[in-house]
C-alpha positions as CSV (number, residue, x, y, z in Angstrom):
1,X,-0.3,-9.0,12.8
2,X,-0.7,-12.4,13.2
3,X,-2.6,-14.7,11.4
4,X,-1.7,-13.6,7.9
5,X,0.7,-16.0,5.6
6,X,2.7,-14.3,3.2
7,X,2.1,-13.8,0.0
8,X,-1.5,-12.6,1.6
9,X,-3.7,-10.5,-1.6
10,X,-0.6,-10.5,-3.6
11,X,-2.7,-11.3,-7.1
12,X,-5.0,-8.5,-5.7
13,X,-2.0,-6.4,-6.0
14,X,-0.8,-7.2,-8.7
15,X,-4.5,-6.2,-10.4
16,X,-4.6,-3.1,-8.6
17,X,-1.2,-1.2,-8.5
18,X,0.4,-1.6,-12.2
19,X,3.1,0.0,-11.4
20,X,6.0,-2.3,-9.9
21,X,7.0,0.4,-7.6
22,X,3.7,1.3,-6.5
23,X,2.7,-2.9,-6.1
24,X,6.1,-3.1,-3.8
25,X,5.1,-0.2,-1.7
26,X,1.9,-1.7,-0.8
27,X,3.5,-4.8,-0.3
28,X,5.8,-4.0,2.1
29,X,3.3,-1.6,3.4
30,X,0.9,-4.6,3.8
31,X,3.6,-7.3,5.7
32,X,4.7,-4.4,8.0
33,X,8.1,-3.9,6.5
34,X,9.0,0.0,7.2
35,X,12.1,-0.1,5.4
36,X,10.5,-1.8,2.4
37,X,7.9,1.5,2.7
38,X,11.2,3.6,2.7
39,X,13.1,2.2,-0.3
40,X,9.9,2.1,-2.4
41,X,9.7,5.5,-1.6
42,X,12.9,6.2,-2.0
43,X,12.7,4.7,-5.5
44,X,9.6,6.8,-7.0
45,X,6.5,5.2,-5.6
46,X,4.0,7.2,-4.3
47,X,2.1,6.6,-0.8
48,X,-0.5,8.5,-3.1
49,X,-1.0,6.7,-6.4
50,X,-4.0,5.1,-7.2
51,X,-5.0,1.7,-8.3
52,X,-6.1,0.6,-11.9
53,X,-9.7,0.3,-10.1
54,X,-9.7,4.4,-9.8
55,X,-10.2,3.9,-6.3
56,X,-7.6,2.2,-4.0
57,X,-4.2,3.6,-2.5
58,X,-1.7,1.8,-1.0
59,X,-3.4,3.4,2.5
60,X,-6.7,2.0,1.4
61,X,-5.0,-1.5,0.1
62,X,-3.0,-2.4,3.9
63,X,-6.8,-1.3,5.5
64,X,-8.3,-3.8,3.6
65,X,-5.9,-6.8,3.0
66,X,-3.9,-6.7,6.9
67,X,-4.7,-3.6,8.8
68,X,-0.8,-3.6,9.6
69,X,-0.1,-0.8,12.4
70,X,3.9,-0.4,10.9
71,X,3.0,-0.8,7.6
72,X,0.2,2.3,7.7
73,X,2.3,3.7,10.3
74,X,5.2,4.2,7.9
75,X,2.8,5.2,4.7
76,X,1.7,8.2,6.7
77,X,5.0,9.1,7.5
78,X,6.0,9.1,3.9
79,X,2.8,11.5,3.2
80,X,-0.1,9.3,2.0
81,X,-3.2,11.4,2.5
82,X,-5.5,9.8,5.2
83,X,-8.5,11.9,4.1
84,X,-8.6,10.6,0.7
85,X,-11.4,10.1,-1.7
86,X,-11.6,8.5,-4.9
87,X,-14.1,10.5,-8.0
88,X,-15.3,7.4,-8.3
89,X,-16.8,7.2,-4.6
């Protein structure tokens, strides 16, 4: 997308995903990068985890920070669940 200068919410991820593999999956989910998505993958991170806010995935992070067709594109691929919803609401 354009508009967006990297490093775009990257203290936001860093907040939200505490886990380095998890933070680079929705970082390279969030600048498009599909094989970024794949290697995180690849290396343990889940499309699925959730954020230290009890709420967020790396889905719901690339919705809110860049709304990056590849980068959601290639998180569904890898299985993150579309229909999720947090206990917290």
């Amino acid at each position: 997308m354009m508009g967006f200068n990297w490093p775009f919410g990257d203290s936001k991820a860093l907040k939200l995903f505490t886990d380095p593999k998890v933070r680079e999956l929705a970082r390279a989910a969030a600048r498009g990068d599909e094989a970024g998505v794949k290697k995180a993958i690849a290396e343990g991170a889940s499309p699925n985890a959730v954020g230290s806010d009890g709420k967020i995935t790396p889905l719901l992070y690339v919705l809110s920070e860049t709304r990056d067709e590849r980068g959601l594109r290639a998180l569904l691929s890898a299985g993150a669940n579309p229909n999720y919803i947090s206990e917290n609401g």
